[in-house]
N, C-alpha and C positions, 0 to 999 in steps of 0.2 A: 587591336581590341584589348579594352581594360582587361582583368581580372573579374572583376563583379559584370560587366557586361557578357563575359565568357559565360559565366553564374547563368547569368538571365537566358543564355540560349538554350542553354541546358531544361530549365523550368518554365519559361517561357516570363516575360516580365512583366506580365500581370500577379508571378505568384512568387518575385521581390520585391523585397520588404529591405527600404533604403530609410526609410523614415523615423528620426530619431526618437523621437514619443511615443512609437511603437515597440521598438528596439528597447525602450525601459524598459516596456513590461517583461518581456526576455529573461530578463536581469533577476526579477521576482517570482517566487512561487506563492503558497498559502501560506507560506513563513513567513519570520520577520528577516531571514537569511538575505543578504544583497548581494549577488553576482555581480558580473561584469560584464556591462549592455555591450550585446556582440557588434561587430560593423554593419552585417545581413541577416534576414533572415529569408530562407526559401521555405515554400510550401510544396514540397514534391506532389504527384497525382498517382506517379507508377513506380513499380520495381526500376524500370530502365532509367528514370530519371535518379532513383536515387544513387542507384549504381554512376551514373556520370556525375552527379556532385560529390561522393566520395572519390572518383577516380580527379574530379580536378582539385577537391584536396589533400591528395597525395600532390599534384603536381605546386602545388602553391603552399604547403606546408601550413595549410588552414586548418586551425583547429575546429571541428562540428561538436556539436550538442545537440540531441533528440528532445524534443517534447513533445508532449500528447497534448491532455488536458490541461494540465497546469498548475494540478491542485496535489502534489506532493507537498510534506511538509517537515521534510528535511535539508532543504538547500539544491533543488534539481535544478541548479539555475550555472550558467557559462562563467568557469574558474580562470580562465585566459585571456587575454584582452585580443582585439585582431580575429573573434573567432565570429563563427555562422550557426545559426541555428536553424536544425530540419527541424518545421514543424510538419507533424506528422496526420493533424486532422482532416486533412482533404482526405484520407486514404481511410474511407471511412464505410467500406461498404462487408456484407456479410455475400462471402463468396461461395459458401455454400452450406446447407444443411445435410447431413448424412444422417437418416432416420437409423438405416440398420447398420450400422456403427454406434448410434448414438454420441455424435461428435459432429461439432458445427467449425467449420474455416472461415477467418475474419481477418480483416487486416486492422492492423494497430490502433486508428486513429477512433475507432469507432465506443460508443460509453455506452456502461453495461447496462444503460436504461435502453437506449437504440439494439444491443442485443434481445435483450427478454422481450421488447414488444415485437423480434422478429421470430422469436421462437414459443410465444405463448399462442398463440393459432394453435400448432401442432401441437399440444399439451407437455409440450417441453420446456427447460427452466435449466440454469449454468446452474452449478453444484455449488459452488462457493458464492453467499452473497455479497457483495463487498459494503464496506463503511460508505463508498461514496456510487450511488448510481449514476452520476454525470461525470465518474472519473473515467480516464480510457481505457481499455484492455491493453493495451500495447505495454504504456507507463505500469501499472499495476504489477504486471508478469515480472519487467525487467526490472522490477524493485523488491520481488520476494515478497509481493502483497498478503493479507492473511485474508481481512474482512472479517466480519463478524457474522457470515456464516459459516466460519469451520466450527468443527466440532471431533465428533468422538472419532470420527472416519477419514480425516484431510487438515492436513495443519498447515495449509496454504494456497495462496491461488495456483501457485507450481506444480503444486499437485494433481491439479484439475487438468493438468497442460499435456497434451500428447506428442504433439511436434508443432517447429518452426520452421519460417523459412527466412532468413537472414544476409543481409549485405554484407559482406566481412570485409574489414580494412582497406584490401586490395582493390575493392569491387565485386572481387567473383561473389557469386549466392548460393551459398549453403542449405541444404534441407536435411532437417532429420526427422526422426521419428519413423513412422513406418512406412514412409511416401521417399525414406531417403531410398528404398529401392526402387529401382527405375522402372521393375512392372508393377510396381502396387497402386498406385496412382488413388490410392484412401489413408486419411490417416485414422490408425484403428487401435494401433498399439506404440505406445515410447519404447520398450526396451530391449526391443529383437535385433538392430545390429550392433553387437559390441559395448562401446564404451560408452555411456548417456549422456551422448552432446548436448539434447536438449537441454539440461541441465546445468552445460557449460555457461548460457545464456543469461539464465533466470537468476536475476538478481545480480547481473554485472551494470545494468544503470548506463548501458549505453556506452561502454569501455571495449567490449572487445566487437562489437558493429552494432546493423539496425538490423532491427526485430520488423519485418516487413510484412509476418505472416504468423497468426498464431490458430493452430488445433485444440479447442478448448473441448471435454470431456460434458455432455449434456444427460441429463435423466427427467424423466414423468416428472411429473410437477406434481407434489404433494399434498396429503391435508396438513394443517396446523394446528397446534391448538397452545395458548398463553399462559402466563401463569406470573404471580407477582411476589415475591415475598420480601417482608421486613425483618431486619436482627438490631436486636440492640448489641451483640456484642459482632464486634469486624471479625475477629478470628473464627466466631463460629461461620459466618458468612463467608469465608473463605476456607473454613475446611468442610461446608455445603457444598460450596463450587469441586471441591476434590472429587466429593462423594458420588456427584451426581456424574462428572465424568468417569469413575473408575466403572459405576456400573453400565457405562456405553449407553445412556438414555441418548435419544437421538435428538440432541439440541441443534437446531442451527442459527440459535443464539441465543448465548447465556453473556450475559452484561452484569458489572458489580458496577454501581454506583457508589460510593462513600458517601454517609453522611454530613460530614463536615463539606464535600464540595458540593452537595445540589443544598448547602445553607448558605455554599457564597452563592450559587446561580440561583435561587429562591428565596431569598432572604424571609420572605412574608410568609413563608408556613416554619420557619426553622423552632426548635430545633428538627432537623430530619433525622430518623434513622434509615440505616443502610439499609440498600436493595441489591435486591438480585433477582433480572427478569430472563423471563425465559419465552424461547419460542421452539417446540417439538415439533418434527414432521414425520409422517407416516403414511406408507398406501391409502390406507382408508381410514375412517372414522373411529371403526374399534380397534382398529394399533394405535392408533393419536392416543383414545381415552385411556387403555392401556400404559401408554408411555408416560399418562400426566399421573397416572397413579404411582408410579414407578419413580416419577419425580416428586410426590409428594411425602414418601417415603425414604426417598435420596437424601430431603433437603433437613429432616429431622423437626424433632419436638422447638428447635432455639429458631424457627422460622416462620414468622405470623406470615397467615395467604393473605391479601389484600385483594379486596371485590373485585365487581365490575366495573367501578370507577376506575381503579389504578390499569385493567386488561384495557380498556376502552382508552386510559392515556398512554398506554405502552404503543397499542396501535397507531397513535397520532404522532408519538414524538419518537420513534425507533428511528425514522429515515431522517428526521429533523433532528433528532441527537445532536449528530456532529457541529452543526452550528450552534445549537443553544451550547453547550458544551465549548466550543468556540470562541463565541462569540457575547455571548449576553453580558459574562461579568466582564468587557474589554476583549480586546485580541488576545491571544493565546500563541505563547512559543511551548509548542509542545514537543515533545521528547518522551517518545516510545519505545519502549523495551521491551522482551521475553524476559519472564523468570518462570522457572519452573515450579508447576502445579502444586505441589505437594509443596510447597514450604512460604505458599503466598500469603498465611498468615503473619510469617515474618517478613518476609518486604513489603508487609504494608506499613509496617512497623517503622521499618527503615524510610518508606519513602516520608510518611508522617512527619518522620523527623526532620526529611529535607524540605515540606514546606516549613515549619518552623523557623529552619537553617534560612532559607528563602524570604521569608518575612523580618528577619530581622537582621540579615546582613543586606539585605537589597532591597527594603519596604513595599514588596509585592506578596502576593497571593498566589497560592499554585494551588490547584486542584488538582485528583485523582479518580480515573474511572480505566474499564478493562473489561477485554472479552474472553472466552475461554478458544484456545483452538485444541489440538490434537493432546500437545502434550505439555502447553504451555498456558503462563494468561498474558495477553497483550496489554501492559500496562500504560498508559496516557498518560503521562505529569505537564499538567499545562499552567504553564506561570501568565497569567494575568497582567496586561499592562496597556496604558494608552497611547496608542498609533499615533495620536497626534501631538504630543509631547516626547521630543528626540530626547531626554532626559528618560524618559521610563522608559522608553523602549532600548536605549544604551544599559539600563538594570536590566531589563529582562533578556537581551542576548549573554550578557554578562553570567546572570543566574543560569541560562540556559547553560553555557558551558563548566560552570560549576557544577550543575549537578549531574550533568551527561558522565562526568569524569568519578563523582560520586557512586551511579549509579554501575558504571560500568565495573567499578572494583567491588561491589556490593555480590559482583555474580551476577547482575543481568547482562543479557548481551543486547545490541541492536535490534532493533525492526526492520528498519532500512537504513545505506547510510548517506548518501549524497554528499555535499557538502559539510554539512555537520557535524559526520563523525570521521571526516577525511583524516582531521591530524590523528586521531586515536588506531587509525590502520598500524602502522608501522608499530605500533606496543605490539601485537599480533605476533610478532618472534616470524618463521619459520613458512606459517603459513600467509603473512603480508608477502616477504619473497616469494613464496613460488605462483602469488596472483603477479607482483611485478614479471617475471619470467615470462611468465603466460602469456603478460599485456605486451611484450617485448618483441615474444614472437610472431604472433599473431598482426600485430598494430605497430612495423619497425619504426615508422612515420613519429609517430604517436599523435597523430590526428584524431581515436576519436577518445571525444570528452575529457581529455587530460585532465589532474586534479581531482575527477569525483574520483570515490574509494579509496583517495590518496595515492591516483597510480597515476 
């Protein structure tokens, strides 16, 4: 028996993927990034399946790669040649609701639009909303996702997370969280035994195993209420976004547009000035009205409200964001970063400058937009360019890592890192070693995902 036919007994060979045209897309995420299309890909169904393709790639010294949805846009694509990819979508079901926990068990493959319409019945809602409802929970967690519904209370989707349960290297399956006790059989709490494995997980990108089980934290579903304002000057617009975080308004999404990038994605109303929209939630009606007043006093005198034309288009284009943002002016290599809250008036400064830098060393366009989360703003620098001309899209990976290297000496750090910011691990001193260590121990093989995070 072959090797790949060994594969197929394991998953069964309806859910091998030998076919090279499919195997591309492998290769590619929502980036411009280009992997290395694997030999196979498997679609596991169970824990036990997956556990037998990690045990036969130990025995075959195959390298695995995880994917969920597909819509990372850092490089989540296979850095090794010879290697298989678990996709992880079949495993897509919600395993259980725990009302008096207030905590729902899912397994990875499942997107967080297929959660909320399993948990909007019961007038419950995930805490964090993410940038993308058709991305998966699985991918999201093991990437240190933020979404743009953190806010004053959760500066990630990690946060949200109470326990996993995980394939590690060897095969065996790990559980932590509060279910890692053998009589608790709920997960209710993360940080009651010891040291917070859970933790170990989130945001290793499928380096130290598979994520086969996640405990995501759920609450009431809230009221809302909108809010839109314009600045003509960006600084004041970014120390509005301070203010209105220091005073813990309860946003679960506060969004900075720059005016110069909705003038490239708008051309026909420019010039624009900057925005900054908001969405507040609260028990009831008069906490919401309460909280807008709180923000209207947060965001100051330098802050024009815009009617109910700009509330009515907030509504329509929040969830469509990411692609007109995306997508409209050309494809977008974007490159996302933390910088911290209090000083975003000057990286906008900075980043301003590396569209400039951008426009005239690599004749593209980058735009600028950003969410607020805990204690940070999620910045998006998306360089513009066309997919179907291999000349521009060679400027814009190029730009891309010009300014990743730019940005990251500026003092921002990462969002995620995949592929893209793999070389820039090893700068890290100290603490690049003791992830290699970690990955060493854990993964002696070093079968899973070699090369993302640079390990």
């Amino acid at each position: 028996m072959s090797a790949l036919e060994d594969l197929a007994s394991i998953v069964g060979p309806e859910n091998l993927i030998t076919d090279p045209e499919r195997l591309r897309r492998y290769a590619r995420d929502a980036s411009p990034y280009e992997g290395i299309p694997p030999m196979a890909a498997v679609r596991p169904g169970s824990v036990e399946e997956i556990q037998g393709v990690v045990r036969w790639a130990n025995r075959t010294r195959t390298p695995l790669y995880v994917r969920s949805c597909g819509t990372s846009l850092w490089g989540a694509v296979p850095l090794r040649p010879n290697s298989v990819v678990v996709d992880m979508r079949r495993m897509n079901r919600v395993i259980e609701v725990d009302e008096d926990s207030l905590s729902v068990r899912v397994e990875p493959g499942i997107t967080f639009y297929e959660l909320e319409r399993e948990l909007a019945p019961r007038g419950l809602s995930v805490i964090v909303e993410p940038e993308n409802w058709h991305g998966c929970v699985g991918g999201n967690v093991s990437s240190h996702g933020s979404g743009w519904g953190t806010g004053p209370n959760i500066a990630n989707q990690g946060d949200a997370v109470l326990g996993l349960k995980v394939v590690l290297p060897d095969g065996s399956v790990l559980t932590t969280g509060s279910m890692a006790s053998p009589w608790s059989g709920r997960q209710f709490y993360r940080y009651s035994l010891a040291s917070d494995l859970t933790g170990l997980f989130l945001g290793s990108e499928g380096t130290l195993g598979i994520i086969v089980e996640v405990a995501l934290r759920v609450e009431e579903a809230q009221k809302v209420g909108l809010a839109v304002y314009s600045f003509e000057d960006l600084r004041e617009a970014a120390s509005a976004m301070y203010r209105v975080r220091r005073a813990r308004i309860s946003t679960i999404y506060a969004y900075l547009a720059t005016g110069w990038t909705l003038d490239i994605l708008y051309p026909e109303g420019a010039p624009w000035r900057h925005r900054l929209r908001f969405i507040v939630a609260a028990p009831t009606e008069e906490h919401v009205g309460l909280e807008m007043r709180r923000l209207e006093a947060a965001v100051g005198p330098g802050g024009r409200y815009e009617g109910p034309a700009e509330l009515e288009r907030l509504v329509k284009e929040k969830d469509a964001w990411v692609r007109e943002f995306a997508y409209k002016a050309g494809m977008r290599a974007a490159l996302i970063v933390h910088v911290p809250l209090g000083s975003l008036g000057d990286y906008l400064e900075k980043f301003k400058s590396f569209a400039a830098h951008v426009r005239d060393a690599y004749g593209l366009r980058m735009g600028l937009g950003g969410f607020l989360t805990d204690r940070s703003f999620v910045a998006v620098l998306a360089i513009y360019f066309d997919p179907r001309d291999p000349d521009s899209r060679s400027r814009a990976i190029a730009a891309w890592n010009d300014v990743k290297v730019r940005a990251l000496e500026s003092g921002a750090v990462p969002y995620r890192i995949g592929g893209i910011w793999a070389d820039q691990m090893p700068r890290m001193g100290r603490y690049y070693e003791a992830l290699r260590e970690l990955k060493a121990a854990l993964d002696p093989n070093g079968i899973m995902s070699p090369g993302t995070l640079g390990l």
